[in-house]
C-alpha positions as a Python dict, from the first residue, in 0.01 Angstrom:
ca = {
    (1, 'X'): (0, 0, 0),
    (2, 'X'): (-82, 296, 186),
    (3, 'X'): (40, 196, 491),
    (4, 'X'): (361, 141, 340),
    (5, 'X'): (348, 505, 211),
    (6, 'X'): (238, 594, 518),
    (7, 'X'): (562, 487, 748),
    (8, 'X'): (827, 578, 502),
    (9, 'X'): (1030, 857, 632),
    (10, 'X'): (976, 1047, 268),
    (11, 'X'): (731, 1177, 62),
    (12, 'X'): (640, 1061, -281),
    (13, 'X'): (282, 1105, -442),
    (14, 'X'): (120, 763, -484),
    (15, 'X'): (-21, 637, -790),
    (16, 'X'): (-224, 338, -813),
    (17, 'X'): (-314, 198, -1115),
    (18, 'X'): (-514, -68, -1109),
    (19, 'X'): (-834, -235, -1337),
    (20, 'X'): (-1171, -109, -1203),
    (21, 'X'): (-1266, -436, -1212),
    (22, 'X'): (-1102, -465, -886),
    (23, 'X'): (-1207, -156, -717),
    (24, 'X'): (-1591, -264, -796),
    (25, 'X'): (-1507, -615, -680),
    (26, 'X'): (-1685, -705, -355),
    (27, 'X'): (-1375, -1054, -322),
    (28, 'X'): (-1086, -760, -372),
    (29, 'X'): (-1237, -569, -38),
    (30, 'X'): (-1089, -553, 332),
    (31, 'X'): (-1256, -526, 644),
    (32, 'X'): (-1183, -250, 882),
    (33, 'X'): (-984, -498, 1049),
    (34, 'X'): (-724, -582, 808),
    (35, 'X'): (-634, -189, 901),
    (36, 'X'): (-600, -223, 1261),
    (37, 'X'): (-320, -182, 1486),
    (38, 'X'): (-69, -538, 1461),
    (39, 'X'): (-206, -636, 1104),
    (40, 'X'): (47, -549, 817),
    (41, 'X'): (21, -610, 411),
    (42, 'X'): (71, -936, 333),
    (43, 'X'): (253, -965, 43),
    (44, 'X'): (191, -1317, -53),
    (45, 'X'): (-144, -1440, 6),
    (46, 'X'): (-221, -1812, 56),
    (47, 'X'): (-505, -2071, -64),
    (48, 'X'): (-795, -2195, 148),
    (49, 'X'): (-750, -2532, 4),
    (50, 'X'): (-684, -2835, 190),
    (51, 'X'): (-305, -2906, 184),
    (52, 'X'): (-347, -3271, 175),
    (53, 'X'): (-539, -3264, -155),
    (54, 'X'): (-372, -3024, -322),
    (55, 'X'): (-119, -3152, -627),
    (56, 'X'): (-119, -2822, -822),
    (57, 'X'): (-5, -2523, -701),
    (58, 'X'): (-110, -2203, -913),
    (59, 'X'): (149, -1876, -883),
    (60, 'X'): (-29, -1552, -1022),
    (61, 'X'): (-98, -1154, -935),
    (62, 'X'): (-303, -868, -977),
    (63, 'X'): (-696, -954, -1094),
    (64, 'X'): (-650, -1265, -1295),
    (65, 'X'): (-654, -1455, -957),
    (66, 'X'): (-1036, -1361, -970),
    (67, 'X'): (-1022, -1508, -1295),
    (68, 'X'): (-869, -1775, -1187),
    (69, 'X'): (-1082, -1909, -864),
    (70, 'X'): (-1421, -1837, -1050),
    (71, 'X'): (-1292, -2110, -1335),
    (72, 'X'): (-1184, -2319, -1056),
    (73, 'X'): (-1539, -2294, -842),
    (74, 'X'): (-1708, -2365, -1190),
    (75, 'X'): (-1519, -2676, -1267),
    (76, 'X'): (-1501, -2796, -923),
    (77, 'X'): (-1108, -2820, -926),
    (78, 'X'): (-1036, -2923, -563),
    (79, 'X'): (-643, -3066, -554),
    (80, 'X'): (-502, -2679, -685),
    (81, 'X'): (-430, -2419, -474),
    (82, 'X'): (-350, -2054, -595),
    (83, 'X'): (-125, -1847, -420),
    (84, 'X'): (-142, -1504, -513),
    (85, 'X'): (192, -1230, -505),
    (86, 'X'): (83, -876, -420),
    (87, 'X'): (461, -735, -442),
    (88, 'X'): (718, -909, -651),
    (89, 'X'): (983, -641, -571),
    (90, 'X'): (1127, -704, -302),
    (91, 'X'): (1080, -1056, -429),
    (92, 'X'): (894, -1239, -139),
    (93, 'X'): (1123, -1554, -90),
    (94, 'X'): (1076, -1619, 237),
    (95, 'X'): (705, -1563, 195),
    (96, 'X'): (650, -1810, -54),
    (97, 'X'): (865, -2090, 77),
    (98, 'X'): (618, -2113, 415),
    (99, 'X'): (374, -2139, 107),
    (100, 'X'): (552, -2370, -59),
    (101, 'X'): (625, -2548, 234),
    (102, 'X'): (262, -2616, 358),
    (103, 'X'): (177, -2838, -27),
    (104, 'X'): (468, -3092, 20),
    (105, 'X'): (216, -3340, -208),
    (106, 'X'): (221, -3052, -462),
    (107, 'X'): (404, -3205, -778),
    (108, 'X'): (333, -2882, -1023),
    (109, 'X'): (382, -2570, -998),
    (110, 'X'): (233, -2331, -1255),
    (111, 'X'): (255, -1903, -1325),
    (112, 'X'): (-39, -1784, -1507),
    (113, 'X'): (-50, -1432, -1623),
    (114, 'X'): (-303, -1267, -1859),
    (115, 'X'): (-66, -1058, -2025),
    (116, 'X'): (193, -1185, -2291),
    (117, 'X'): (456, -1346, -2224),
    (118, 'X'): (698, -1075, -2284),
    (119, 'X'): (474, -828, -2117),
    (120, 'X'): (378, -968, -1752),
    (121, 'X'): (555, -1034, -1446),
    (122, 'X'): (703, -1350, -1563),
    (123, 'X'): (1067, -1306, -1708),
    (124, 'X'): (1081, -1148, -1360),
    (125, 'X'): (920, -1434, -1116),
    (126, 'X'): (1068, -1677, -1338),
    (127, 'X'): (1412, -1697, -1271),
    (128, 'X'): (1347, -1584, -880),
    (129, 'X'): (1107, -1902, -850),
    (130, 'X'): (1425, -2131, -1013),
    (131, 'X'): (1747, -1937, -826),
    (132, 'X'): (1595, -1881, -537),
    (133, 'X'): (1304, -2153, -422),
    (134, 'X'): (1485, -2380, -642),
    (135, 'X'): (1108, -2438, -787),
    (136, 'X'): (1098, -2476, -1192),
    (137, 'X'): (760, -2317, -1303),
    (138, 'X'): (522, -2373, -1633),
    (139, 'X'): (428, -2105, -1802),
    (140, 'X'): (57, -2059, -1885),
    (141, 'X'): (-37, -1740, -2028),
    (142, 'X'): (-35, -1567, -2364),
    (143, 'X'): (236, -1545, -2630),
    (144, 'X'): (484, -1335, -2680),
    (145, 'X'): (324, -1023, -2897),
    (146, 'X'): (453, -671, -3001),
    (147, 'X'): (81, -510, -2888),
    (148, 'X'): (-49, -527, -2536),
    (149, 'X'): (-432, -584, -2685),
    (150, 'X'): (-570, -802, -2995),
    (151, 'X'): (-781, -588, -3050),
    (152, 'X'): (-1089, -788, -3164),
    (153, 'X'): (-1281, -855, -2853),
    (154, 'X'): (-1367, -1204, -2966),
    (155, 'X'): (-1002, -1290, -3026),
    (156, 'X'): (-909, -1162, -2632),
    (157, 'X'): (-1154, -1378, -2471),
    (158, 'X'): (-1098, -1647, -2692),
    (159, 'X'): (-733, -1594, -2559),
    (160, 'X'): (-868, -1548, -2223),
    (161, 'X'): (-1035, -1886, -2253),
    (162, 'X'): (-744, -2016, -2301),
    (163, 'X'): (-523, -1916, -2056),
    (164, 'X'): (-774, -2055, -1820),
    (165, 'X'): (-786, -2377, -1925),
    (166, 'X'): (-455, -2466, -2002),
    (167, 'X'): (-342, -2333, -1630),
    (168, 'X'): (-510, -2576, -1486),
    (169, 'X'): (-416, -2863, -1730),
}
């Protein structure tokens, strides 16, 4: 992100706006590394998972793919990989069909979001996953609403709950 700013030939002010919970997060760090000379952002970033096991492939962004491998490490869910999108616009195509390309045993392929339906990045990925990859995707996330919160805090992680288990149904 801020080498990006960095090499454009104008000047904007940056804003980031993003959930503390990731700032605080020691998995959502970089080395020093990741900033030398040769590296560049990745904008999709790929699963650890062995390839040959893998029968589930998980699309998602932003902090619920924290959310996401923690459920996974405490169920012991071994044949999904998730395969996080740090920029959806451009839309990464190319990207995400070495991805793609690498889980050829991979017989679902799932978005989860933790926003509603009509809120996240879905109607967007959506019909770039189908037109593009030629990849038709499940939906696992909340329903449509009107409000971007519950708000009753046992109602949101009950929802939360939810969206968890049902992406990796």
């Amino acid at each position: 992100l801020l080498r990006r700013q960095m090499v454009r030939n104008f000047r904007k002010p940056l804003i980031v706006a993003s959930p503390k919970l990731i700032l605080r997060s020691p998995l959502a760090t970089s080395s020093l590394s990741d900033f030398a000379p040769g590296s560049s952002f990745q904008t999709v970033i790929g699963d650890l998972a062995s390839p040959e096991t893998v029968k589930k492939v998980i699309f998602c962004s932003g902090k619920h793919y924290y959310a996401l491998n923690e459920f996974r490490k405490e169920h012991s869910i071994a044949d999904t990989a998730i395969i996080r999108l740090e920029s959806l616009c451009p839309f990464p195509s190319e990207e995400l069909k070495k991805e793609l390309a690498k889980y050829e045993k991979a017989t679902e392929f799932t978005w989860s979001q933790e926003e509603h339906q009509n809120m996240g990045a879905w109607s967007f990925v959506q019909r770039r996953f189908q037109g593009k990859l030629n990849v038709n995707l499940r939906y696992a996330g909340r329903r449509p609403f009107a409000c971007p919160a519950v708000g009753d805090a046992k109602t949101h992680s009950a929802e939360r709950e939810h969206v968890l288990k049902t992406t990796f149904i």
